[in-house]
Each structure stands twice: as C-alpha cells, then as structure tokens.
C-alpha positions in Angstrom: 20.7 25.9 4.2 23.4 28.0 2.1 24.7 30.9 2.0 26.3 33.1 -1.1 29.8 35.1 -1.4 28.2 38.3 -2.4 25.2 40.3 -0.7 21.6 39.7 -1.6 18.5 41.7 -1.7 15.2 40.0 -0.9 11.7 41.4 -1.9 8.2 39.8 -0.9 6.1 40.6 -3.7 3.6 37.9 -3.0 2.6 35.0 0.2 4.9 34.5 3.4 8.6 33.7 3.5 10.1 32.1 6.6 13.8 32.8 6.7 15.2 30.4 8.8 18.9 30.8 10.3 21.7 28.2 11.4 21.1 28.8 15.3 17.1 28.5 15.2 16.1 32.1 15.0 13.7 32.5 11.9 12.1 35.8 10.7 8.9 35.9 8.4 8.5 38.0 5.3 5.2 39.3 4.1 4.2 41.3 0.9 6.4 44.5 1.2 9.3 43.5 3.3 12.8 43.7 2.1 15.5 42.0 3.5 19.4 41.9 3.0 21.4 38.9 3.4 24.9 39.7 3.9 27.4 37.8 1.8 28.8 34.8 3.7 25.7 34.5 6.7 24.1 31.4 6.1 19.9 31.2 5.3 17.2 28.8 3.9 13.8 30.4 2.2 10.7 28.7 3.0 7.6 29.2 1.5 4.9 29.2 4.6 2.2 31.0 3.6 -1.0 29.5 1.9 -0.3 31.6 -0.9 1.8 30.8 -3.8 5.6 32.7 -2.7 6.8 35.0 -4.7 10.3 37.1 -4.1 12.2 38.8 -6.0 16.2 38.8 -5.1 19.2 40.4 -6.8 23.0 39.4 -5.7 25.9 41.9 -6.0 27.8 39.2 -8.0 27.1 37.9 -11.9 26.0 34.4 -12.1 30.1 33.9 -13.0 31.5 34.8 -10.1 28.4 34.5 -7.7 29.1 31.4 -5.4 26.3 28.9 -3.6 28.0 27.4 -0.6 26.6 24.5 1.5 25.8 24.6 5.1 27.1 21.6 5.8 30.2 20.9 4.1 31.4 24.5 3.8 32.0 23.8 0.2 30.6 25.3 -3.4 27.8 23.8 -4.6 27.8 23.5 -8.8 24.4 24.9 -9.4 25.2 22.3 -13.1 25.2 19.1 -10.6 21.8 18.7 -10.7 20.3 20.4 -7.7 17.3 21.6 -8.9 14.6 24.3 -7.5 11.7 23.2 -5.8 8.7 23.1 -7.6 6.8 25.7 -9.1 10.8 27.9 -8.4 10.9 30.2 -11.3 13.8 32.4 -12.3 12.9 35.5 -14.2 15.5 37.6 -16.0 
C-alpha cells in the first residue's frame, strides 16, 4: 500500500482491478472505469480478474518530482532501491 504526492488518473482498459484502501473498503474496476486517486490517499492495485490487467494511469507530477510513499513508514520510497514491478508490470511511454 502507497500512496503518491500528486493526483493520478486510472483507466481499465483490460481484466478487473481491485483497489483496495487502508481501512478495508475496496472498490473493483472493470474495462471502462476511471478512477482518480487524490494525491496523498493511500491505495494498492490488485489484479483480480482472470484476465491479464491492463490500466493505463497518468500522475500530475514528472517522474522528477512525482513521489511513491510507503504505507507503513510514511516515508519515500526510491523507486532506484530495487523494488521492482510484479510480473508481467509493463510501463509504456
């Protein structure tokens, strides 16, 4: 669970999305659904459909000044530290 310091646009293109929230509440995304993730609310995307996932997100921040915080410690994550996406998580530009 993270969340980000600038808004974000989500867009289902493809499977189900779960979008699970810090006090239990979830909500699922299907193909066509749009959601907007305020900057600073913390989220985690799961992939729950049998279909392969696929969702398109923009932030309102470059990748510069765009910051992933954790959950749990409250602190930045350095997206250079080695966290890497799950598999089959691909990042087109």
């Amino acid at each position: 669970m993270h969340c980000h310091n600038a808004d974000q646009t989500f867009y289902c293109v493809e499977g189900e999305c779960t979008v699970h929230f810090p006090d239990g509440g979830s909500v699922v995304m299907t193909p066509g659904s749009l959601a907007l993730m305020p900057g600073g609310h913390f989220y985690q995307l799961e992939s729950s459909g049998v279909e392969q996932m696929v969702m398109l997100g923009a932030r309102g921040l470059n990748s510069e000044q765009s910051l992933k915080i954790d959950f749990e410690t409250r602190k930045p994550v350095d997206a250079k530290e080695g966290r890497t996406p799950p598999t089959g998580t691909r990042v087109l530009v």
